[in-house]
PAVO-735433 format. One record per residue (C-alpha): residue number from 1; residue in one letter; chain; x, z, y. Coordinates in steps of 0.25 Angstrom, whole numbers. Example, Ala and Ser with C-alpha at 12.3 -4.5 7.8 and 13.67 -1.06 7.14 Angstrom:
! PAVO-735433
1, A, A, 49, 31, -18
2, S, A, 55, 29, -4
***
This chain:
! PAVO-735433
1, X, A, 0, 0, 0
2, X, A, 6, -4, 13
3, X, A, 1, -5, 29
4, X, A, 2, -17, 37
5, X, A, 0, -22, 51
6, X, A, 0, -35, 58
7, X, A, -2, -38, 74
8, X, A, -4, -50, 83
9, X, A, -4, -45, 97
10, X, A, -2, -48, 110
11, X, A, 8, -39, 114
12, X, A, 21, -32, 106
13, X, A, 17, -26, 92
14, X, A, 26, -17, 87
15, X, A, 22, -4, 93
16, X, A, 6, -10, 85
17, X, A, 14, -11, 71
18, X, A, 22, 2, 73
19, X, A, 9, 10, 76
20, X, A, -2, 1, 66
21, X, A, 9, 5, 54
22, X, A, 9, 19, 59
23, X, A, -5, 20, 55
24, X, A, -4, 12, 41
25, X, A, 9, 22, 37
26, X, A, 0, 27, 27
27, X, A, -2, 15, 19
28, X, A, 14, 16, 18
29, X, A, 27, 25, 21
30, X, A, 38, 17, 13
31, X, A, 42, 7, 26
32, X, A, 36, 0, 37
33, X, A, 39, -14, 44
34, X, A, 36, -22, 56
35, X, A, 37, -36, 61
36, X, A, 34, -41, 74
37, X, A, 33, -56, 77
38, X, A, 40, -61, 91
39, X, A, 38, -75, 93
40, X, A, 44, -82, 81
41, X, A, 52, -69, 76
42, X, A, 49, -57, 69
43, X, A, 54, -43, 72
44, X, A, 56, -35, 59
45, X, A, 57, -20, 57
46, X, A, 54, -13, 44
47, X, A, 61, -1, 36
48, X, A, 57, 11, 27
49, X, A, 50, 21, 30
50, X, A, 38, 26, 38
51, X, A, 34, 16, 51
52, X, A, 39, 28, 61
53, X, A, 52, 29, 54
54, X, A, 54, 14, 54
55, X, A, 51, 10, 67
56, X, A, 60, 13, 80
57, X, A, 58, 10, 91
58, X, A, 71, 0, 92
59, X, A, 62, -7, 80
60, X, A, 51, -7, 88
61, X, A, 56, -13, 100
62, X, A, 62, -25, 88
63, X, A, 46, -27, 85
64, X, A, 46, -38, 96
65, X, A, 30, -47, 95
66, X, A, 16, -47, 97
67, X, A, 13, -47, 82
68, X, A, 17, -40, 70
69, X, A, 15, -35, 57
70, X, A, 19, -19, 51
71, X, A, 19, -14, 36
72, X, A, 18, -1, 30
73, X, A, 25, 0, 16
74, X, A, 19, 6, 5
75, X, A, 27, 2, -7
76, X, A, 19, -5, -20
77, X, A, 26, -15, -24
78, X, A, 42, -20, -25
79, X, A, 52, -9, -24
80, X, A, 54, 5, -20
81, X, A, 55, 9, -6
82, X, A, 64, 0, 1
83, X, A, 66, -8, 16
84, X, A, 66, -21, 8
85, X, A, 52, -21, 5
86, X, A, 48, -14, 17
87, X, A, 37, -25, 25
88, X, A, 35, -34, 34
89, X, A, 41, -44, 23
90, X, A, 49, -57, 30
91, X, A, 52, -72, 26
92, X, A, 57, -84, 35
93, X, A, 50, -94, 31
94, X, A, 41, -100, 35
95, X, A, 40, -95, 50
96, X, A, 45, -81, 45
97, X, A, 34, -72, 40
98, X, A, 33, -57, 40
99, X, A, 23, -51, 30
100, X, A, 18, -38, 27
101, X, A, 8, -34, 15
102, X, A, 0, -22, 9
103, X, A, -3, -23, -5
104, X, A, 2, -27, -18
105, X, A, 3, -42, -25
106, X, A, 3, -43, -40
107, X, A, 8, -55, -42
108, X, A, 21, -52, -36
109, X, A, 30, -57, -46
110, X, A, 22, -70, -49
111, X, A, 24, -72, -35
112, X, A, 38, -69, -35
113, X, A, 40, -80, -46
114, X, A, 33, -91, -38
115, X, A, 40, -91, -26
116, X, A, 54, -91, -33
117, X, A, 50, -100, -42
118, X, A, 39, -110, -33
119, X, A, 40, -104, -18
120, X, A, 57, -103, -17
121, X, A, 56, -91, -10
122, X, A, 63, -76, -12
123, X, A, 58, -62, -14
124, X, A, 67, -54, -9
125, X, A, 60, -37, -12
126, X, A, 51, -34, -24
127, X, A, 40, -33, -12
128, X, A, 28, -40, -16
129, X, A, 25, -40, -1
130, X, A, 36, -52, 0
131, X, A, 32, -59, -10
132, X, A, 19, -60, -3
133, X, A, 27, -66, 9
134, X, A, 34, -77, 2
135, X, A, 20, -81, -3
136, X, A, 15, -80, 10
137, X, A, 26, -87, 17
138, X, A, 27, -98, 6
139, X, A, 13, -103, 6
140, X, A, 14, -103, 23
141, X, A, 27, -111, 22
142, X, A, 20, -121, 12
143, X, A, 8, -124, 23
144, X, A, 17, -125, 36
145, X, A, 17, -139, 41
146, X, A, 31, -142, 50
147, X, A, 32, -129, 57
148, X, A, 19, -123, 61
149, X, A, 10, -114, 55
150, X, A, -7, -115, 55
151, X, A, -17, -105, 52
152, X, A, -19, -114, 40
153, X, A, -7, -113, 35
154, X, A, -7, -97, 36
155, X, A, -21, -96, 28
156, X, A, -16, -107, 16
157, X, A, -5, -98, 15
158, X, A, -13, -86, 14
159, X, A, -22, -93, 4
160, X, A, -12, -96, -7
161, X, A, -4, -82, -4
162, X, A, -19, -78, -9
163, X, A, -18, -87, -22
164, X, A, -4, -84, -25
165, X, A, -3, -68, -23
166, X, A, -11, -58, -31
167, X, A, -14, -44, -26
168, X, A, -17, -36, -14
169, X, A, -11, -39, -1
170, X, A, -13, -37, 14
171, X, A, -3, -45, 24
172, X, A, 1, -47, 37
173, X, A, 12, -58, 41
174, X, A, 17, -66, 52
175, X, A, 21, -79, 54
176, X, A, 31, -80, 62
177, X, A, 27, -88, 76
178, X, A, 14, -89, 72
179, X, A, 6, -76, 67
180, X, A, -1, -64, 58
181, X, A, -6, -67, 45
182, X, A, -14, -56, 37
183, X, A, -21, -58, 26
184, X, A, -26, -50, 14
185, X, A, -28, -52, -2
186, X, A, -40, -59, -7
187, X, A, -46, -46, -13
188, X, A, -45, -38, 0
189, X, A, -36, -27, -8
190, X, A, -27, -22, 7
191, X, A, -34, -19, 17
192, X, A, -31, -27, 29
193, X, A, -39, -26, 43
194, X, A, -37, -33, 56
195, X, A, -39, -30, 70
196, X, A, -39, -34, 85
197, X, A, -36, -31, 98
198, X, A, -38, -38, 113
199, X, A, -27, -38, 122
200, X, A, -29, -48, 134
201, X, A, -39, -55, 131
202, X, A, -31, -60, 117
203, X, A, -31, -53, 103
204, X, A, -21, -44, 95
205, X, A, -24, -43, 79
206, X, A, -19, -34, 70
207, X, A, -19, -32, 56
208, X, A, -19, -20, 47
209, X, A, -20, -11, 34
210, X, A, -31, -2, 40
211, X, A, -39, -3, 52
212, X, A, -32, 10, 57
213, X, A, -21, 1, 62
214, X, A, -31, -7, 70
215, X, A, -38, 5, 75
216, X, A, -26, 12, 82
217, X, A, -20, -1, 87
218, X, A, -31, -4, 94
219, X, A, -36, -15, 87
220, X, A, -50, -19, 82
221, X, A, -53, -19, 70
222, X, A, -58, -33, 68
223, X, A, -60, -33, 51
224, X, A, -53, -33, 37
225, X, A, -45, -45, 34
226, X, A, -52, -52, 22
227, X, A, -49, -52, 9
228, X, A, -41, -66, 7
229, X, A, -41, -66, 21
230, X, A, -29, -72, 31
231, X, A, -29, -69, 47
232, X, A, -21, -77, 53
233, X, A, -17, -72, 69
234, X, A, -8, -82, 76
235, X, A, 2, -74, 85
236, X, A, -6, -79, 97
237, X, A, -17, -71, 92
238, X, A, -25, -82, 86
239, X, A, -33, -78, 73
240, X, A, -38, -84, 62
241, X, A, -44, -78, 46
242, X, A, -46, -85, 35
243, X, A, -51, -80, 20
244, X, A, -38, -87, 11
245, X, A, -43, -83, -2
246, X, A, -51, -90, -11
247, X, A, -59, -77, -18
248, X, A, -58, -64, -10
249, X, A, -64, -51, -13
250, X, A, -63, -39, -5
251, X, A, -59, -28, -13
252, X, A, -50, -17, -6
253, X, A, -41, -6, -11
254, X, A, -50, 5, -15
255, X, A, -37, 14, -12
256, X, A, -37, 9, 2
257, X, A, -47, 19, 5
258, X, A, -46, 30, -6
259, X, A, -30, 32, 0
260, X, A, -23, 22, 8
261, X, A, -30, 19, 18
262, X, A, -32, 28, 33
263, X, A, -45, 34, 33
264, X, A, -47, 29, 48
265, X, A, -44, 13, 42
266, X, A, -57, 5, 38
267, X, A, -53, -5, 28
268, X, A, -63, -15, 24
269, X, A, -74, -10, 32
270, X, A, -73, 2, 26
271, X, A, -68, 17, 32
272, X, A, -59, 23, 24
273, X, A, -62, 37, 29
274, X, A, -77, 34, 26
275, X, A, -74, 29, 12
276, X, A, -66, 44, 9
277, X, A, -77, 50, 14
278, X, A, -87, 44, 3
279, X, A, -78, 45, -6
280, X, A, -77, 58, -5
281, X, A, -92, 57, -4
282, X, A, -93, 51, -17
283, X, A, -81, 59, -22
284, X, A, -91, 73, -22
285, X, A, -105, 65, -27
286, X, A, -95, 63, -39
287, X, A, -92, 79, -40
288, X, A, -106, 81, -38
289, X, A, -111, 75, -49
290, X, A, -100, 76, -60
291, X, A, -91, 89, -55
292, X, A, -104, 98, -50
293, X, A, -99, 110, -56
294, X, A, -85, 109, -49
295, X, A, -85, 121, -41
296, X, A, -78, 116, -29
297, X, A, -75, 126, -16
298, X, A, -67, 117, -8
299, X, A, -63, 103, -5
300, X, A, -48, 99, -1
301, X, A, -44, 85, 3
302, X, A, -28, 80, -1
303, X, A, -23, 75, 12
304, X, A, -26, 65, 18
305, X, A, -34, 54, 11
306, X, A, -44, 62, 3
307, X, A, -49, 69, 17
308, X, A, -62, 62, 17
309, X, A, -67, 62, 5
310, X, A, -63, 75, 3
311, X, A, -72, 80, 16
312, X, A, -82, 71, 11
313, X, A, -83, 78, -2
314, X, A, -83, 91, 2
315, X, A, -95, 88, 11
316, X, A, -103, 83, 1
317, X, A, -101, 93, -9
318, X, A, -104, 104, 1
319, X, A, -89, 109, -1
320, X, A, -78, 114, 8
321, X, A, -68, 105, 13
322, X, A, -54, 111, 16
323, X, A, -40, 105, 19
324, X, A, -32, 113, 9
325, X, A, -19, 104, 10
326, X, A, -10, 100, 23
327, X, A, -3, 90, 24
328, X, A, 11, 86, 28
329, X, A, 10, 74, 35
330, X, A, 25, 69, 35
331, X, A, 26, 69, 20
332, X, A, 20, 55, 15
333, X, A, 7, 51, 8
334, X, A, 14, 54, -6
335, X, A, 5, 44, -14
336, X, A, 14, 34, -9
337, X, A, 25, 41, -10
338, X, A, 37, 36, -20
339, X, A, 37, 44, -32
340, X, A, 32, 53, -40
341, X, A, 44, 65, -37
342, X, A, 41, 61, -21
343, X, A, 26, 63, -22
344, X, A, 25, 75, -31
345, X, A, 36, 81, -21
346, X, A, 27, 75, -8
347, X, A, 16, 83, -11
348, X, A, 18, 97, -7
349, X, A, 26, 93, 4
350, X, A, 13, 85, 9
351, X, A, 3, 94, 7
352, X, A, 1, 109, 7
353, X, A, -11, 119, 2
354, X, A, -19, 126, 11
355, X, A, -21, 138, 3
356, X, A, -32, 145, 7
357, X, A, -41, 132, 3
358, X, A, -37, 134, -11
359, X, A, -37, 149, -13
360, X, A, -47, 152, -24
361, X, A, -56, 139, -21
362, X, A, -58, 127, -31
363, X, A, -54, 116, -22
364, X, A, -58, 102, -23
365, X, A, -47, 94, -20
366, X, A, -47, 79, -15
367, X, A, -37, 67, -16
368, X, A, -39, 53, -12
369, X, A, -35, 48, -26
370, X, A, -26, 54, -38
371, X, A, -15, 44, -41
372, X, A, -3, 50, -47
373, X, A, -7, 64, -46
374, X, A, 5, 70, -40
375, X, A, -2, 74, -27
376, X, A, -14, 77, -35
377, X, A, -7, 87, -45
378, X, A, 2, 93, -34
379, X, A, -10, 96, -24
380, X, A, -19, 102, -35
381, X, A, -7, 112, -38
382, X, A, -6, 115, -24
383, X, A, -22, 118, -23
384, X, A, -21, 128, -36
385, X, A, -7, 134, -29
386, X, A, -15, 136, -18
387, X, A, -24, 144, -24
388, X, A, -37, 136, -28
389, X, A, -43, 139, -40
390, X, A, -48, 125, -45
391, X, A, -43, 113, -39
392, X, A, -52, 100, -41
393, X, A, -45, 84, -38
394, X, A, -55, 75, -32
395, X, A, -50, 61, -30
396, X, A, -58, 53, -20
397, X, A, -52, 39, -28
398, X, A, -54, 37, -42
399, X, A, -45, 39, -53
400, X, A, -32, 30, -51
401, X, A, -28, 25, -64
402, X, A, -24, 12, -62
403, X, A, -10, 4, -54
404, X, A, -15, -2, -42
405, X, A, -8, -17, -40
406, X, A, -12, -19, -26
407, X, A, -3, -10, -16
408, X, A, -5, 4, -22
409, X, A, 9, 12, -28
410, X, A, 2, 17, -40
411, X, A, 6, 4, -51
412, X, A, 7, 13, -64
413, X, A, -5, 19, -71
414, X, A, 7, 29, -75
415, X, A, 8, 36, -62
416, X, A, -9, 37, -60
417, X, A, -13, 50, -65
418, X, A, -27, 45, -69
419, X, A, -23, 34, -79
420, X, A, -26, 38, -91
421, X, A, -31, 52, -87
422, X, A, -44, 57, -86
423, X, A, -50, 68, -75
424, X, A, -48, 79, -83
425, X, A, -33, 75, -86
426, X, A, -31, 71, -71
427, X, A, -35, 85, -67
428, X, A, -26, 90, -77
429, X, A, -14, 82, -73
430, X, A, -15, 87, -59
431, X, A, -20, 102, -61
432, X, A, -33, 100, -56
433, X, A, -46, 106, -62
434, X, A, -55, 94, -60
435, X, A, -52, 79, -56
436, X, A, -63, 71, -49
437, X, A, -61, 55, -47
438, X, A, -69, 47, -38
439, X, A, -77, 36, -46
440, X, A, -72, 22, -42
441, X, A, -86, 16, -40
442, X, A, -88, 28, -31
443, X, A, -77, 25, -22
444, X, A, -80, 10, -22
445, X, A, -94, 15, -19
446, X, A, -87, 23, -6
447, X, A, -78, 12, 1
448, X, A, -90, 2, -4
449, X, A, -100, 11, 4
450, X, A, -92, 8, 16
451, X, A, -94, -6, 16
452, X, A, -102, -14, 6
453, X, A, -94, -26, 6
454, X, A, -83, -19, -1
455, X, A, -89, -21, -16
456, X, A, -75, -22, -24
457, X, A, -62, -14, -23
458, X, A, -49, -15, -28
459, X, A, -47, -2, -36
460, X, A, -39, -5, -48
461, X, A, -31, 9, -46
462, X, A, -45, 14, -52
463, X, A, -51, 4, -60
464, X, A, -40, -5, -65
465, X, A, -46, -15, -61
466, X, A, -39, -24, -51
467, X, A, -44, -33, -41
468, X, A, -35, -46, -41
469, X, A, -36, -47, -54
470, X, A, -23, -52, -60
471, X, A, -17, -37, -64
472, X, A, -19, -33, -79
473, X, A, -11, -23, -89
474, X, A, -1, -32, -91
475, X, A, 2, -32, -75
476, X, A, 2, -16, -74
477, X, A, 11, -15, -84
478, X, A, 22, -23, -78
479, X, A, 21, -16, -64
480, X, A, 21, -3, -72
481, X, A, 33, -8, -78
482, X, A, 40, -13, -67
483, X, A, 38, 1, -61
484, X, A, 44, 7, -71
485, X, A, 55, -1, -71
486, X, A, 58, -1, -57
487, X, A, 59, 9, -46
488, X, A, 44, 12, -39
489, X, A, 40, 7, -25
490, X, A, 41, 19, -17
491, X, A, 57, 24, -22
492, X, A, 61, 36, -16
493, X, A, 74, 34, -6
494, X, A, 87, 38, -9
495, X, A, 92, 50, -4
496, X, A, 99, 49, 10
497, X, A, 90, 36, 12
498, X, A, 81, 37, 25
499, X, A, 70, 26, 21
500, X, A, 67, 24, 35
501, X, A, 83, 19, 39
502, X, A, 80, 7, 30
503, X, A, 75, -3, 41
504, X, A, 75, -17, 43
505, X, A, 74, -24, 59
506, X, A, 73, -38, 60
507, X, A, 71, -49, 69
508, X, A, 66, -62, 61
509, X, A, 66, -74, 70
510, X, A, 61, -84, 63
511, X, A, 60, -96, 73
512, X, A, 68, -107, 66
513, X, A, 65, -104, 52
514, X, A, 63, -116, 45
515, X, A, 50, -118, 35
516, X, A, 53, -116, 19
***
């Protein structure tokens, strides 16, 4: 899961980006990028590390142009933590193109294969984010005509990116000399939301992961990009959308608003703070009707995702609602910390028990979702330290037992507690005396409610069932595999390494380059 931020504007960007990344940092911690487009050149500065430690303001200064694009890195796929595979990506040809991409292809090594073998071109990391590029770049150079490029062109280019990659993908990308281009996967699976704003008389686009970016930029929301769609914004601030795909179905990350997302965003029409709060909603008509003789005195949220639905809960149950844990807010989200030994350490130093909210009370405890269990197992040892006599785990998401393909580091049925467990041995492995899952149909009923358009989700982390359909037992297996093999996205650095030293600052003129 990554962020991303493109801008066409009318006046300098950088200090846009710097602030819109700010407010996606949640959507990822491991590095964080910037382009700005000057004319025919391109202004480069990415590194490791959070977006406050990256940027300086001897980098922002660099960021010369009225349009840009930003990332937020999360890794999924390719290799551990590292500046190689930090985003905005870059080729030369044709034109120079900088791209940035949330989400995860599963055709990668197909891909790689044709363009060594068909499309002469080299990949350079093991980031599926480049290989989308070459793609991209390769089916633009083969619909330029002399030296110039046309709405057209950009659009055909998008179409057979479309029939060529598999997966779920959000992008932005520039062109250099002539503009942004954002498009999205045929099944909708990233979110991607646009914006605008009026300065003399003339419009500034933007482009983003969530609405919030929009909101505090200043920027109107204007709607989601469609599934299949490409938006193409010409530097001078023309625009122009088109629908690239042949089938499209809108069917968006049930996790998006279960976790990832901010509770102020609104993804496809729908609020995620609403859609927590009937969860939670639905979350206690479950425990009304199967768990009556739970004697519960009072219910805890796990900071901060579960808020909601936890305060939802507790209202309609008639029941107390109490913040029984603090939280540390300079200790990082630790579900998408890098592994296992980090989060397990993480926990305690992120959170800490109020006591006297436990002391001799059965408490109702809830999570956003239960992956792993380390958190899980760690805060329901700190609830029976802390005194409480029973401690129940509600999760407002249902039981995770499958890999997610499409953007989410949890590959290997290994690691998910649930797969091959049921409640009662769940609630076992993590010291608790009861679990309670949210039913899928009932949190597809929740974000459904919101907006009755939305009729399909892609939940394969639940339901096994994925979206795209090209990914069967055989596939699973080999990404397990390679995982096992190799070293896991998210490798801890070396002692004495400051992640945040590892920086890359350039400038890209791409004036002269010559077509492929």
């Amino acid at each position: 899961m990554c962020g991303i931020l493109g801008v066409v504007g009318q006046t300098p960007v950088n200090q846009l980006l710097y602030d819109g990344l700010q407010l996606l940092q949640h959507r990822g911690q491991d590095a964080a990028g910037i382009v700005t487009a000057n004319g025919k050149t391109f202004h480069m500065h990415k590194g490791s590390g959070l977006v406050r430690d990256v940027f300086r303001t001897r980098n922002m200064r660099s960021l010369q142009g009225n349009a840009g694009i930003g990332h937020v890195r999360y890794p999924t796929a390719g290799s551990a933590s590292c500046l190689a595979e930090a985003q905005p990506f870059y080729v030369n040809s044709p034109f120079g193109i900088v791209l940035a991409h949330n989400g995860n292809l599963t055709n990668t090594d197909e891909l790689k294969s044709d363009m060594y073998r068909n499309d002469l071109r080299h990949i350079n990391t093991n980031s599926d984010s480049e290989v989308l590029l070459n793609v991209f770049a390769h089916e633009i150079a083969a619909r330029v005509e002399g030296a110039s490029l046309t709405a057209d062109a950009v659009f055909g280019a998008v179409e057979a990116v479309h029939r060529r990659v598999k997966g779920a993908y959000a992008v932005v990308a520039m062109i250099a000399g002539y503009g942004l281009v954002a498009f999205r996967d045929p099944h909708g699976i990233r979110p991607l939301i646009m914006g605008c704003n009026e300065v003399d008389n003339r419009t500034e686009y933007m482009f983003a992961s969530e609405s919030v970016a929009l909101d505090c930029s200043g920027f109107k929301v204007l709607r989601d990009v469609l599934p299949g769609e490409c938006v193409y914004v010409r530097f001078d601030g023309e625009m122009q959308a088109k629908v690239c795909a042949e089938k499209t179905q809108l069917a968006p990350c049930l996790f998006e608003y279960v976790y990832f997302a901010r509770p102020d965003s609104v993804i496809d029409g729908v609020s995620v703070y609403q859609s927590r709060l009937v969860m939670g909603e639905m979350l206690a008509e479950k425990i009304r009707r199967q768990y009556a003789d739970m004697e519960i005195d009072v219910v805890i949220p796990i900071p901060d995702s579960s808020r909601q639905s936890a305060l939802q809960l507790a209202n309609a149950l008639g029941l107390p609602y109490r913040e029984g844990f603090i939280k540390n807010r300079y200790i990082g989200r630790t579900f998408i910390m890098p592994g296992q030994a980090v989060r397990k350490k993480s926990v305690r130093q992120k959170l800490n028990p109020v006591p006297m909210e436990f002391a001799g009370r059965n408490v109702l405890l809830v999570d956003d979702s239960i992956v792993r269990g380390t958190t899980s197992k760690e805060i329901v040892q700190m609830a029976r330290d802390s005194g409480a006599k029973k401690v129940f785990f509600a999760s407002a998401a249902p039981a995770v037992r499958f890999p997610n393909v499409y953007g989410i580091d949890m590959p290997t049925r290994a690691e998910l507690l649930a797969t091959g467990r049921n409640e009662t041995q769940i609630a076992a492995e993590i010291g608790a005396d009861a679990v309670i899952y949210q039913d899928l149909d009932a949190l597809e009923q929740a974000v459904h409610s919101l907006n009755r358009e939305l009729n399909v989700f892609e939940a394969s982390c639940f339901s096994g069932c994925y979206i795209t359909g090209d990914i069967n037992e055989a596939y699973l297996d080999a990404i397990e595999a390679a995982r096992g093999k190799g070293k896991p996205a998210g490798k801890e650095a070396k002692d004495g390494e400051d992640a945040g030293s590892q920086m890359v600052d350039l400038n890209l003129n791409v004036a002269e380059q010559n077509l492929m």
